[in-house]
C-alpha positions as CSV (number, residue, x, y, z in Angstrom):
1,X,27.2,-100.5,20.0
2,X,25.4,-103.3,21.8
3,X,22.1,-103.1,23.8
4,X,19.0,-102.9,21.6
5,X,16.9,-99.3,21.2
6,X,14.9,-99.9,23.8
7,X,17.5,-101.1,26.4
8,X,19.1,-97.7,25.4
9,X,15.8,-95.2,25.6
10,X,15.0,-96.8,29.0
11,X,18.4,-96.7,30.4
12,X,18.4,-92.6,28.8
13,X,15.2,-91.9,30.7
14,X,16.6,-93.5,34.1
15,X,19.6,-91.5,33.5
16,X,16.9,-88.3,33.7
17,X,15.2,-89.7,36.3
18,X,18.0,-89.6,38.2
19,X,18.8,-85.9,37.3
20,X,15.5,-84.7,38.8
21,X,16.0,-87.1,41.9
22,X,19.0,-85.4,42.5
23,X,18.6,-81.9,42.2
24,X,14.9,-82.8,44.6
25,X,17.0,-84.4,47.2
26,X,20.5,-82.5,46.9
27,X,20.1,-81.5,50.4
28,X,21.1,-85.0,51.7
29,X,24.5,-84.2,51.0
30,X,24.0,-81.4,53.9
31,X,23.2,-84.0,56.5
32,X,25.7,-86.8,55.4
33,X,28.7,-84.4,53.9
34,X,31.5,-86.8,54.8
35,X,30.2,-89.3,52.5
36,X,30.0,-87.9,49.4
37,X,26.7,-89.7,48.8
38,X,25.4,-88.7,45.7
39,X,29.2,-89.2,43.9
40,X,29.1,-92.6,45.3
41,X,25.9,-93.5,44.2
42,X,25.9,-92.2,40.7
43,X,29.6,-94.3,40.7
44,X,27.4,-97.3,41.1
45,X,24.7,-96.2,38.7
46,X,27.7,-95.9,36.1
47,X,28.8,-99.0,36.8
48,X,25.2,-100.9,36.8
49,X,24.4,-99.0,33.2
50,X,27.4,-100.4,31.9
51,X,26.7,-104.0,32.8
52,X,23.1,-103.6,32.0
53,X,24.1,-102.2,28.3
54,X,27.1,-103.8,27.2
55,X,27.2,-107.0,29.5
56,X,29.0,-107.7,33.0
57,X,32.3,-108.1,30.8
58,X,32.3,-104.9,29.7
59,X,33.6,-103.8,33.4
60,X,36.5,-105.2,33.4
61,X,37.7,-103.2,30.2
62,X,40.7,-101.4,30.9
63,X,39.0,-98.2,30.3
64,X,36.2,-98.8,32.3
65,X,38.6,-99.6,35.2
66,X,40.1,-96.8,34.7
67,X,37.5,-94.3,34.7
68,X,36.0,-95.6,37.9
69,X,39.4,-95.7,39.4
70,X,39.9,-92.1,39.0
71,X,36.6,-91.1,40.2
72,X,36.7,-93.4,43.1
73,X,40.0,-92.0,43.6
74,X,39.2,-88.7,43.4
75,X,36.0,-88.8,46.0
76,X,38.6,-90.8,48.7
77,X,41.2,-88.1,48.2
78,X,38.6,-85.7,49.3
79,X,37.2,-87.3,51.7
80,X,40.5,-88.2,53.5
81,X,41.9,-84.6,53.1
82,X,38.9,-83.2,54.7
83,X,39.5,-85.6,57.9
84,X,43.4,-84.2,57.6
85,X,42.5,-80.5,56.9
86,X,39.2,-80.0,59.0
87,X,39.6,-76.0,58.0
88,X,41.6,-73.9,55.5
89,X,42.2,-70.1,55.7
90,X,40.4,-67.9,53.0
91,X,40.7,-64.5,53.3
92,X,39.8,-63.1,56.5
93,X,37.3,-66.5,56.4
94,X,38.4,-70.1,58.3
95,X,36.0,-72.0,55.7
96,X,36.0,-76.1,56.5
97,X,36.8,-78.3,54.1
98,X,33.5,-80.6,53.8
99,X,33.2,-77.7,51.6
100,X,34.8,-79.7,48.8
101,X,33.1,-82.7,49.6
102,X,29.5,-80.8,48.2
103,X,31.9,-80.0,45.4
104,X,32.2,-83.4,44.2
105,X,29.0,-84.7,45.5
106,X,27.3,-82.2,42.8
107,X,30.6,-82.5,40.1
108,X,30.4,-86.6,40.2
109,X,26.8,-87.0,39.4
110,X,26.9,-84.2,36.8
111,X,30.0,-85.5,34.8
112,X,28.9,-89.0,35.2
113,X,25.7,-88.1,33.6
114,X,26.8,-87.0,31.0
115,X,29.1,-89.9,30.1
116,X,26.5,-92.2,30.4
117,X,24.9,-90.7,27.5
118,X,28.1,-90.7,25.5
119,X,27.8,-94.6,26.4
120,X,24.6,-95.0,25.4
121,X,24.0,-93.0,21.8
122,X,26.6,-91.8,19.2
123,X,26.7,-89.1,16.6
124,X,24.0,-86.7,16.2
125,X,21.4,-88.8,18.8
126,X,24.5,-88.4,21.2
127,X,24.7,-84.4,20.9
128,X,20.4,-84.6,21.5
129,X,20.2,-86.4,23.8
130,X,23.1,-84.8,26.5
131,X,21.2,-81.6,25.1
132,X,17.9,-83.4,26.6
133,X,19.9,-84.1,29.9
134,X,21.6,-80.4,29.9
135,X,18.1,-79.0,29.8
136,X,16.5,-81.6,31.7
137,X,18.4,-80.2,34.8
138,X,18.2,-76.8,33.9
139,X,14.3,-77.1,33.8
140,X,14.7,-79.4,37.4
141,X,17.1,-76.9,38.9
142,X,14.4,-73.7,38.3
143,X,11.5,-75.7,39.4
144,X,13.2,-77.4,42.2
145,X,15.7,-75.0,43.6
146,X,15.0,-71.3,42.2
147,X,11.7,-70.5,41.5
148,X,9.5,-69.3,44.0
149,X,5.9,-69.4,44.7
150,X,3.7,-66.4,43.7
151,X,4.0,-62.9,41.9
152,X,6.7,-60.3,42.6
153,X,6.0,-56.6,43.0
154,X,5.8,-54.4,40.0
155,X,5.6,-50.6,39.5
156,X,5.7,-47.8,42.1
157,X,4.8,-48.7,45.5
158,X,2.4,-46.5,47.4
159,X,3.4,-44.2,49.9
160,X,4.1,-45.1,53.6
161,X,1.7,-44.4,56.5
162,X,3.0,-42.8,59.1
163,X,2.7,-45.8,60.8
164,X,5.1,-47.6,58.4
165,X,7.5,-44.6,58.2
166,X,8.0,-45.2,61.7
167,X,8.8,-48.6,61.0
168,X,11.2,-48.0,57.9
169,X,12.9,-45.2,60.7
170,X,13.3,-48.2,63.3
171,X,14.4,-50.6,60.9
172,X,17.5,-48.2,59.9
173,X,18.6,-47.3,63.3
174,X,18.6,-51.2,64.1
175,X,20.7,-52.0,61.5
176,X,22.8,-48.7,61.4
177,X,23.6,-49.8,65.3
178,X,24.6,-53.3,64.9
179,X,26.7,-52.6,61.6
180,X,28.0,-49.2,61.7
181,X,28.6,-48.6,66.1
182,X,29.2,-52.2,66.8
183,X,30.8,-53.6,63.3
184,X,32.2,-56.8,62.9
185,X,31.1,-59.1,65.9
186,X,32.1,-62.9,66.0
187,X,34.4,-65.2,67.9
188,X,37.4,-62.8,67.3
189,X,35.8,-60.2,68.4
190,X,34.4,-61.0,71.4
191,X,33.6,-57.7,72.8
192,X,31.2,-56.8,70.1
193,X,29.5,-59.4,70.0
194,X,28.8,-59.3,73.6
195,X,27.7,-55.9,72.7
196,X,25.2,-57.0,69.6
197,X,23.5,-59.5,72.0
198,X,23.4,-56.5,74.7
199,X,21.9,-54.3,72.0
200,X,19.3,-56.7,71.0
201,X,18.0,-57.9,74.8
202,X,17.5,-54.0,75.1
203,X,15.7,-53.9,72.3
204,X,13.1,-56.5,72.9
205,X,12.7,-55.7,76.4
206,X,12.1,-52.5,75.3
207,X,9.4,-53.7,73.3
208,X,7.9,-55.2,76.2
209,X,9.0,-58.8,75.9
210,X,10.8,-61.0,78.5
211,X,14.1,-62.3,77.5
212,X,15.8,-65.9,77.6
213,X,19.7,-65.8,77.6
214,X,20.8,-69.5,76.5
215,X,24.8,-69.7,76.8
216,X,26.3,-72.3,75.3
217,X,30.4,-72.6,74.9
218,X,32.5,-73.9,71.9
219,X,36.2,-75.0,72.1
220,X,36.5,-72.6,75.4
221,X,34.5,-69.7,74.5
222,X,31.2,-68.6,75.9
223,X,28.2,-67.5,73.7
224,X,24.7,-66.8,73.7
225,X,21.0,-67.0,71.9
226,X,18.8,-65.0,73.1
227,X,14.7,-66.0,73.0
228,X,11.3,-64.6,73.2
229,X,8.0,-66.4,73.7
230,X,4.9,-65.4,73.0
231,X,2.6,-68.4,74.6
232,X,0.2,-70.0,72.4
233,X,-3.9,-69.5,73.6
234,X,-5.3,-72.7,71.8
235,X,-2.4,-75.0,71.0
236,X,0.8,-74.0,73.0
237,X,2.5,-76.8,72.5
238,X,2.8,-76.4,69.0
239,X,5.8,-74.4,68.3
240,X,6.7,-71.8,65.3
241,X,10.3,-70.1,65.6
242,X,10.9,-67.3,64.1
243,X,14.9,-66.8,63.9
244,X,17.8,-64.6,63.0
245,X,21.4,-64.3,63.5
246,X,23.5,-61.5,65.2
247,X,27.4,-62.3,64.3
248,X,29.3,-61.7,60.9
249,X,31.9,-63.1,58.6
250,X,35.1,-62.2,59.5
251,X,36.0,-58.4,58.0
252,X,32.6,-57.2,57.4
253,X,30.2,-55.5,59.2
254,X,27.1,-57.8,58.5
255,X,24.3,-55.4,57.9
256,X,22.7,-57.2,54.9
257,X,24.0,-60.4,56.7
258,X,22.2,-60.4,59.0
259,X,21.8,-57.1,61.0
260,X,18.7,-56.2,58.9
261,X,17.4,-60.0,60.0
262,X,17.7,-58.8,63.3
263,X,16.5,-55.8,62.5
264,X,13.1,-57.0,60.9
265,X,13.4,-60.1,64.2
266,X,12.9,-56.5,66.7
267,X,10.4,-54.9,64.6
268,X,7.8,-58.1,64.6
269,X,8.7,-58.5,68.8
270,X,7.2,-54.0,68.4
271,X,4.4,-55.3,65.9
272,X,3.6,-58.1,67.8
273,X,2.7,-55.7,71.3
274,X,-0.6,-57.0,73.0
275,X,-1.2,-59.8,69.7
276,X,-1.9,-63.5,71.2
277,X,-1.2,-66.5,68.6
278,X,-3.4,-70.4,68.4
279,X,0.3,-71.5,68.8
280,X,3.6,-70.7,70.8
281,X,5.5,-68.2,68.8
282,X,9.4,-67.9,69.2
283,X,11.8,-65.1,68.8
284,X,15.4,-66.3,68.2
285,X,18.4,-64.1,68.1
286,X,21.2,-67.1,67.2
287,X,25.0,-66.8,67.5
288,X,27.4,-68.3,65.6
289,X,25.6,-69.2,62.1
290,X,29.0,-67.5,60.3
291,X,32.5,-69.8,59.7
292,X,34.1,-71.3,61.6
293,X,30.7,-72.5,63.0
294,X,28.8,-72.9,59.8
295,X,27.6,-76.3,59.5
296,X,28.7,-77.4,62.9
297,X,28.0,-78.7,65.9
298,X,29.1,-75.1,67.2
299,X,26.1,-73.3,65.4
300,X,23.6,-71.6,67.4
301,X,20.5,-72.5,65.6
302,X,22.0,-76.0,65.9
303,X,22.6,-76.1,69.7
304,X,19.1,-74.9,70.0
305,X,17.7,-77.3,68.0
306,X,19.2,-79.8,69.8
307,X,18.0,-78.7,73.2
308,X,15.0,-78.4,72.1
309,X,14.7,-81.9,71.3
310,X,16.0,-82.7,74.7
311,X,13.1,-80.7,76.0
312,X,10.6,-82.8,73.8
313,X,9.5,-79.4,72.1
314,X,7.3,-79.9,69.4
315,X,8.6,-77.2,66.8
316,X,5.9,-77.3,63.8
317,X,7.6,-74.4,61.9
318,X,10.5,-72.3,61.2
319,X,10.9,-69.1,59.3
320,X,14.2,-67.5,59.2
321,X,14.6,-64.1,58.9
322,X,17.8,-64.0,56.6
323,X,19.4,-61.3,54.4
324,X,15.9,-59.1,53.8
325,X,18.0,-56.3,53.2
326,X,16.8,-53.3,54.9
327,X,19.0,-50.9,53.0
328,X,17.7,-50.2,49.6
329,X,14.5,-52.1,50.2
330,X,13.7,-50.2,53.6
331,X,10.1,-48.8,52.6
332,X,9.1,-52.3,51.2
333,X,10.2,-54.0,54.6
334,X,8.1,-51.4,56.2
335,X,5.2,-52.5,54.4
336,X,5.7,-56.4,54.8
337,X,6.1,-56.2,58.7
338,X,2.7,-54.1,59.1
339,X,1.2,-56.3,56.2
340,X,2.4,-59.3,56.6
341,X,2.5,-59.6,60.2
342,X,-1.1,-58.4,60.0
343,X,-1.9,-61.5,58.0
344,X,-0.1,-63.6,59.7
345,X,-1.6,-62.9,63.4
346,X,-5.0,-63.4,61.5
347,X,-3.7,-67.3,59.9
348,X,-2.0,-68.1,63.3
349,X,-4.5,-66.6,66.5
350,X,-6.5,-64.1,67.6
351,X,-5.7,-60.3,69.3
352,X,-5.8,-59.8,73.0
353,X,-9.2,-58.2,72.3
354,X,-10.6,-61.2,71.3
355,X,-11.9,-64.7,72.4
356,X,-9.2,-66.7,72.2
357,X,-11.0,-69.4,70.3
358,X,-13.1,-67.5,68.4
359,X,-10.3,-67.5,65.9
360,X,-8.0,-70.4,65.8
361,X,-5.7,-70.2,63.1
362,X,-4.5,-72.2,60.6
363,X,-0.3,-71.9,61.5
């Protein structure tokens, strides 16, 4: 083996490095998928520990070639059967094939990983030190990507005011009436989803609220967000949207994903009745966040994002309102609206009863 101890520990410790970087700033492969970033630039990383360690000479070894062919190979073969296959058929799902281009932009880096440490060490130091990388990643991945900021709930939760029954009630017959009387509703299904969007203006004019229709039309077909502003009293132009989306997957009726978003999108426009903010708050009811649109220019969220831009909007925050699940967990969404939104009218403005600047906020 050539390459002294230390050449071998610091190269090791880049390799980890690396591992952490990765996992912190996976997401790049969201914004850039055709390029299969991270598999390219791990490939080069390979290639640079190689001539570091075992000299520039050591690339041209037949083996060497070899193994960077394949991968190279590999990541073009992808990349040029995503640009000839744009979509494939799942199921009941038309899922695109950039899909496969994450895929290898989170294999590559992985597997290349790895055999850098085979490179580097041999026999038992070998087996410690991919053990070192294995939980390396594992420790990155739940610090980085799964764990989540303060306590969870424990033990039985205390029982609902009447105000928050009311709530949980509400909650239900949003979700029961987007899922169960309206079902399905995306592009193939035109009808209902002309319904759902029907169902939620109702809803939040109901609640008092003006409504925004936004069409917008992909490949031929005409869709819709629908928005609510509540103007800000001390810094309007400071945005915070607050967003959820109405259509499905293909062949299911959505009410986890996302009719109880919508659902808990409704009950803060009810919660919100006669409430001012420091800043501009946003309701957004978005089309098209399901496949074929996922991830595309024809996304909902994403054509309002961009004419936002146009508008020169300064959008400071964003919480989406995803997947909350008001089935099984109806009493404890009952609570977060009433609680929750309590809180957060107190960090982001004042009430109506109040002087406007007597309470800024801090959101």
């Amino acid at each position: 083996m050539s390459g002294s101890t230390s050449v071998r520990v610091g190269l090791t410790l880049a390799w980890a490095a690396a591992l952490v970087g990765f996992l912190r700033f996976w997401e790049l492969t969201n914004l850039v998928p055709p390029l299969a970033g991270w598999a390219c630039v791990y490939l080069v990383g390979y290639a640079a520990t190689v001539a570091v360690f075992e000299g520039p000479a050591a690339l041209r070894r037949r083996a060497e070639v070899g193994r960077l062919a394949v991968w190279a190979g590999l990541i073009v073969a992808v990349l040029v059967g995503t640009l000839l296959v744009p979509t494939v058929q799942a199921r009941a799902a038309i899922v695109r094939t950039t899909l496969f281009v994450r895929v290898i932009d989170t294999v590559v880096p992985l597997w290349v990983t790895a055999r850098a440490g085979v490179l580097l060490w041999k026999g038992a130091t070998r087996v410690l030190v991919l053990g070192g990388f294995a939980a390396t990643f594992l420790l990155a991945l739940w610090g980085l990507m799964a764990r989540m900021p303060g306590q969870s709930f424990r033990g039985a939760p205390p029982a609902l005011t009447a105000a928050q029954q009311e709530v949980r009630a509400q909650l239900a017959a949003d979700v029961r009436a987007l899922a169960t009387d309206i079902g399905p509703r995306h592009y193939r299904q035109p009808a209902a989803l002309a319904d759902a969007a029907a169902y939620i203006e109702r809803a939040f004019r109901a609640a008092g609220r003006e409504v925004a229709s936004q069409p917008f039309v992909v490949s031929g077909q005409s869709f819709r967000n629908l928005e609510v502003v509540i103007p800000g009293t001390v810094r309007p132009a400071e945005i915070v949207v607050v967003g959820a989306h109405y259509d499905t997957a293909e062949g299911t009726p959505g009410a986890d994903d996302n009719a109880s978003g919508v659902a808990v999108l409704l009950a803060l426009a009810r919660a919100w009745q006669g409430m001012a903010f420091a800043r501009t708050v946003k309701l957004v009811a978005f089309a098209n966040e399901e496949p074929p649109f996922f991830d595309t220019d024809g996304m909902g969220s994403r054509i309002y994002a961009a004419r936002a831009a146009e508008r020169g909007e300064r959008i400071v925050g964003m919480v989406s309102r995803s997947r909350p699940s008001a089935t099984s967990a109806t009493s404890r969404a009952a609570r977060r609206i009433r609680r929750r939104s309590a809180s957060s009218i107190r960090a982001w403005g004042t009430s109506s009863g109040s002087s406007a600047t007597s309470r800024p906020g801090r959101w």
